[in-house]
Wavefront OBJ file of the C-alpha trace (Angstrom):
o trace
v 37.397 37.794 27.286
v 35.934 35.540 24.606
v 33.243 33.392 25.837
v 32.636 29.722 24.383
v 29.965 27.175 24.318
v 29.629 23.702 22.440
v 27.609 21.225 22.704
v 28.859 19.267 25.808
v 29.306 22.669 27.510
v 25.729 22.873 26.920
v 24.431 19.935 28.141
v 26.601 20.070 31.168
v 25.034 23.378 32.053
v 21.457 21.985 31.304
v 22.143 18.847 33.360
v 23.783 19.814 36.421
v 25.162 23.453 36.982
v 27.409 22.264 39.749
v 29.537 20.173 37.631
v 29.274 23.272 35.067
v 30.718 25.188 38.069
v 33.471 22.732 38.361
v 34.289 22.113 34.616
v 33.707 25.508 33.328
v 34.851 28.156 35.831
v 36.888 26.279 38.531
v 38.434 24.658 35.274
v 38.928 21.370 37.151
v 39.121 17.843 34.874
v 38.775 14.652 36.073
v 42.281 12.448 34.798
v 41.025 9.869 33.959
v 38.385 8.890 31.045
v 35.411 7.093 31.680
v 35.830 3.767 30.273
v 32.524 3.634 28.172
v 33.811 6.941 26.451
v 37.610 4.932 25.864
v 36.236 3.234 22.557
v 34.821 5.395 20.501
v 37.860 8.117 21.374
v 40.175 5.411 19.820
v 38.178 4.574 16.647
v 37.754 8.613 15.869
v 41.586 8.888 16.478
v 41.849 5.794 14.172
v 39.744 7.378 11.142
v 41.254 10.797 12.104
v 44.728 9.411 11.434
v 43.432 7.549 8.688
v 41.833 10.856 6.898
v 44.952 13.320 7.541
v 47.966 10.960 7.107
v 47.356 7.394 4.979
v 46.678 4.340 5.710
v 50.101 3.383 7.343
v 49.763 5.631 9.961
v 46.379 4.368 10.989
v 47.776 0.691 10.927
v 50.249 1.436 13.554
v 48.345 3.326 15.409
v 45.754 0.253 15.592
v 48.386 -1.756 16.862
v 49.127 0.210 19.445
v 45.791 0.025 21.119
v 44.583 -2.630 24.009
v 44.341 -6.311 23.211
v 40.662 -6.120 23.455
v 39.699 -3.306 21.050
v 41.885 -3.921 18.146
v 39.959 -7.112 16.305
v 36.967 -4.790 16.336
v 38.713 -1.708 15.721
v 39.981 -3.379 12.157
v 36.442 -4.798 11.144
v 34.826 -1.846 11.175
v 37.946 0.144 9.285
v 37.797 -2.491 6.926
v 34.232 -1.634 6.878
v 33.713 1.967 7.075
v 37.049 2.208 4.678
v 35.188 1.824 1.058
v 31.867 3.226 2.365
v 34.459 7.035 2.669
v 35.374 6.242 -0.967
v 31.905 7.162 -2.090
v 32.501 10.717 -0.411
v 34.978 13.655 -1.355
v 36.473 14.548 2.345
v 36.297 18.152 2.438
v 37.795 18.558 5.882
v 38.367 16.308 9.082
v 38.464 17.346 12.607
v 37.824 20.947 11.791
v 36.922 23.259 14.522
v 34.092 26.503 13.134
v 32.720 29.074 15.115
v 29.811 31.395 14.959
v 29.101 34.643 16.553
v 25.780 33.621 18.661
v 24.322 36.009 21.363
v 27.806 37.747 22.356
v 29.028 34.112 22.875
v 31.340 32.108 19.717
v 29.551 28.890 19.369
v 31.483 25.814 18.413
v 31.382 22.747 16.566
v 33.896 19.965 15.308
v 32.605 17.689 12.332
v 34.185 14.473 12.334
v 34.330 15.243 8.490
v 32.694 17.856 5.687
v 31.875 15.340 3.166
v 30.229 16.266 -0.510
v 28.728 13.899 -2.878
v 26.477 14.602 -6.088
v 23.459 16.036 -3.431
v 25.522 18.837 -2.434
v 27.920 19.088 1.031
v 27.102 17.461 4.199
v 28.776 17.100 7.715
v 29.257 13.819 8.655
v 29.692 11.879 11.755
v 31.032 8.452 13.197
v 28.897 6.792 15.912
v 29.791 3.460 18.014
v 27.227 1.797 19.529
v 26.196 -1.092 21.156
v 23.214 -1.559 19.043
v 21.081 0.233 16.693
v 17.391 0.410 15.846
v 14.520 2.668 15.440
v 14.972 4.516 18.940
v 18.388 5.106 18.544
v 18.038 6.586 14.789
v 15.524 8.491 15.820
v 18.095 10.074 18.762
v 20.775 11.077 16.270
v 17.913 12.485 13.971
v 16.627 14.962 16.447
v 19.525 15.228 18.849
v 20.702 19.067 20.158
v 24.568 18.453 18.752
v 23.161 16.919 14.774
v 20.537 20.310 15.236
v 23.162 23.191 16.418
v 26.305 21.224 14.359
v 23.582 21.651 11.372
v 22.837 25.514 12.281
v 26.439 26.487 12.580
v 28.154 24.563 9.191
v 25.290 25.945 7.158
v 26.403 29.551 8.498
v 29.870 28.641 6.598
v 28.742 26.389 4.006
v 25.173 27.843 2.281
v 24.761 24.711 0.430
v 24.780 22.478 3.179
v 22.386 19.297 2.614
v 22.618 17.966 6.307
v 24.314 14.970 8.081
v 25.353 11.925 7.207
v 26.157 9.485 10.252
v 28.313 6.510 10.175
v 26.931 4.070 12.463
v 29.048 1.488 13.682
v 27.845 -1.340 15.943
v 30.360 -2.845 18.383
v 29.318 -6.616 17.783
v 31.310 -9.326 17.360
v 31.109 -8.764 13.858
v 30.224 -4.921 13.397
v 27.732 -3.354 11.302
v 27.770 -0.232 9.113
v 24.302 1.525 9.267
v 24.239 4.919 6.954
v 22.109 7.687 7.795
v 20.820 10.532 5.987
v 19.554 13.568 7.563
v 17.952 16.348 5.311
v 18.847 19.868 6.727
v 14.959 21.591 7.373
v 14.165 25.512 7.890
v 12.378 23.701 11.060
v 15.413 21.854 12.571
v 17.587 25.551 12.424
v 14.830 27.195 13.880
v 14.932 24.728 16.651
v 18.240 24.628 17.202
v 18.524 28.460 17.130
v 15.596 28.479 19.706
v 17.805 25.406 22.076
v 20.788 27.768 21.380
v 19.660 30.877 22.609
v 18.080 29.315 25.686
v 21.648 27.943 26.047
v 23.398 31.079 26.394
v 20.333 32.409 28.608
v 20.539 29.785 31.362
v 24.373 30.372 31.087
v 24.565 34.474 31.381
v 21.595 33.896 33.956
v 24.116 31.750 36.362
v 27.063 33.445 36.046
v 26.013 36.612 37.086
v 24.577 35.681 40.219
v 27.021 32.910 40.500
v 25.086 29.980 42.082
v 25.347 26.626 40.324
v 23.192 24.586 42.295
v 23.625 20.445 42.213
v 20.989 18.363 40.114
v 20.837 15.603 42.188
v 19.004 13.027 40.076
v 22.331 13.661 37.791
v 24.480 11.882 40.342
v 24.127 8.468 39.242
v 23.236 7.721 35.275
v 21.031 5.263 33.696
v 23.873 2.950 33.275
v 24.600 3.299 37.639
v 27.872 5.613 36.821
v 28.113 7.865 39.315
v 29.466 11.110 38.256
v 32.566 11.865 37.962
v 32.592 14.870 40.579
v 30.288 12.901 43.176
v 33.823 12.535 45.796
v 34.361 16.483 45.896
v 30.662 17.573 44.855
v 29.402 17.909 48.814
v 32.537 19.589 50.222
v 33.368 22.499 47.826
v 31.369 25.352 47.122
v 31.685 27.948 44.624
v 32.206 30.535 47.295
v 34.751 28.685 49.540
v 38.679 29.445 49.865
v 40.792 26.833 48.826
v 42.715 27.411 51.891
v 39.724 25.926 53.784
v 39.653 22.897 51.852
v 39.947 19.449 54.365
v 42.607 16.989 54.158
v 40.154 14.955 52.118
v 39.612 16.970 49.768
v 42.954 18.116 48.509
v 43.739 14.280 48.480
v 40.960 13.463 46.096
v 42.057 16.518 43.950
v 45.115 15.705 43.671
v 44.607 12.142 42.396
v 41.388 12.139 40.323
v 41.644 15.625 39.112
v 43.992 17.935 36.976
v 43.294 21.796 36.416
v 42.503 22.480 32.940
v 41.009 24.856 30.694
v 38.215 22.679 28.768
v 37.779 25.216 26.504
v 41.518 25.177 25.287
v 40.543 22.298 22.574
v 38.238 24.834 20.243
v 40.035 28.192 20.599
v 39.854 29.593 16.859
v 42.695 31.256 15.108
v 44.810 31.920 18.976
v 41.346 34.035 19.821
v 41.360 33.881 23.517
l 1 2 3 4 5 6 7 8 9 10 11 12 13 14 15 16 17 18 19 20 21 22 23 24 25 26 27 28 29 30 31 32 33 34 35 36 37 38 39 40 41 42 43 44 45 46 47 48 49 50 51 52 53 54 55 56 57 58 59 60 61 62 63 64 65 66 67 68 69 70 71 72 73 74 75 76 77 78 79 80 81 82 83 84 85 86 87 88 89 90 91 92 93 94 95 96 97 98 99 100 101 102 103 104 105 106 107 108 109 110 111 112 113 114 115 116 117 118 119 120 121 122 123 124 125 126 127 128 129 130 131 132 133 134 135 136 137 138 139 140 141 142 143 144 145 146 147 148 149 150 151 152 153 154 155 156 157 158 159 160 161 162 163 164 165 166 167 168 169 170 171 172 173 174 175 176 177 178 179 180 181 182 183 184 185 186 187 188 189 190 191 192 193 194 195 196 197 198 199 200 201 202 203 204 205 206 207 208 209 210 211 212 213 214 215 216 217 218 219 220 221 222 223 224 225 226 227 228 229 230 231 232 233 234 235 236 237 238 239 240 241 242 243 244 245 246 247 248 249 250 251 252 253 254 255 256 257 258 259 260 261 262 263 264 265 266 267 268 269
């Protein structure tokens, strides 16, 4: 059977390998969407819509969003709109995979751009705000590094990553940043890849995914998503034991699906 990791397989895994154990190999999904990751879904369905079918489509499909995200939702289209003009869109939304350690790695641009410097994959971002700190994140983060490591396996002349920053403000800003592919950032993010893949063979074959408990809670006092069912399953429990309790709380705040379905390549399985 084909095994796959991406990026937010990986930092699941390196975070907490409970909730890897519940997202990854008991396949279970919480229903509902946390509502800090609501926005930024919408405005990459927006520009995806946008990209693949006109500008008509992408119009109605604004409209069709909650009261409270559409006047920002059209400033920064009518922001980000000419800045995409500059670029030839190669490809949108496009799922590549490499062969990496036995495992097929994934990644999904937001788009493959080119310009007169050569290709580059490019990236939306919303965010609150933007300065020096959070540049310097989206510089050096794991998914620009192995995203980097895995389009230059299919594209040779790859320059590196462009990222469309997008502040949500009451009136948004565009911030464009430019990050030159190095021989230093893919030997890093081979390096972060293969320890990846390491921690994950490691766990699986003895099975034990203990919890990270400083993960419960994040810096913004969400508690995670599997905190209800996190103390009353383990890996090596029937189902038939489960309580009362438990099977409630599956039932409404979780559905059983294959995360992985999303990136399967070509009907590999």
């Amino acid at each position: 059977m084909r095994k796959w990791m991406y990026n937010s397989k990986a930092t699941v895994l390196q975070e907490c390998q409970r909730k890897y154990w519940f997202m990854h190999k008991k396949k279970l999904l919480p229903r509902h969407e946390p509502e800090y990751f609501s926005f930024g879904r919408v405005f990459h369905s927006m520009m995806e819509k946008y990209i693949k079918e006109g500008l008509v489509p992408a119009t109605l499909f604004l409209h069709q969003q909650k009261e409270d995200y559409k006047d920002t939702l059209a400033l920064m289209f009518n922001i980000i709109q000419p800045e995409l003009e500059r670029y030839t869109i190669l490809s949108a939304e496009k799922v590549i995979g490499i062969d990496f350690e036995g495992w097929k790695w994934c990644i999904k641009n937001d788009l493959l751009v080119s310009d007169t410097l050569g290709i580059w994959c490019a990236d939306y971002k919303t965010t609150a705000g933007y300065g020096a700190s959070v540049a310097a994140y989206y510089h050096h983060s794991p998914q620009t590094l192995t995203y980097q490591y895995c389009q230059r396996k299919h594209n040779p002349d790859l320059v590196g990553t462009i990222f469309f920053i997008l502040t949500k403000t009451k009136e948004p800003k565009l911030f464009v940043e430019r990050v030159i592919l190095t021989e230093q950032q893919l030997r890093i993010a081979e390096l972060a890849m293969k320890d990846t893949i390491a921690l994950a063979e490691h766990v699986e074959s003895l099975g034990i995914y203990p919890r990270q408990h400083t993960r419960c809670y994040n810096h913004r006092g969400i508690k995670c998503e599997y905190l209800p069912i996190c103390y009353y399953i383990e890996p090596d429990q029937d189902e038939t034991s489960y309580t009362p309790y438990v099977l409630e709380v599956l039932n409404d705040l979780f559905i059983y699906e294959d995360p992985d379905d999303h990136l399967k390549l070509g009907g590999e399985s």
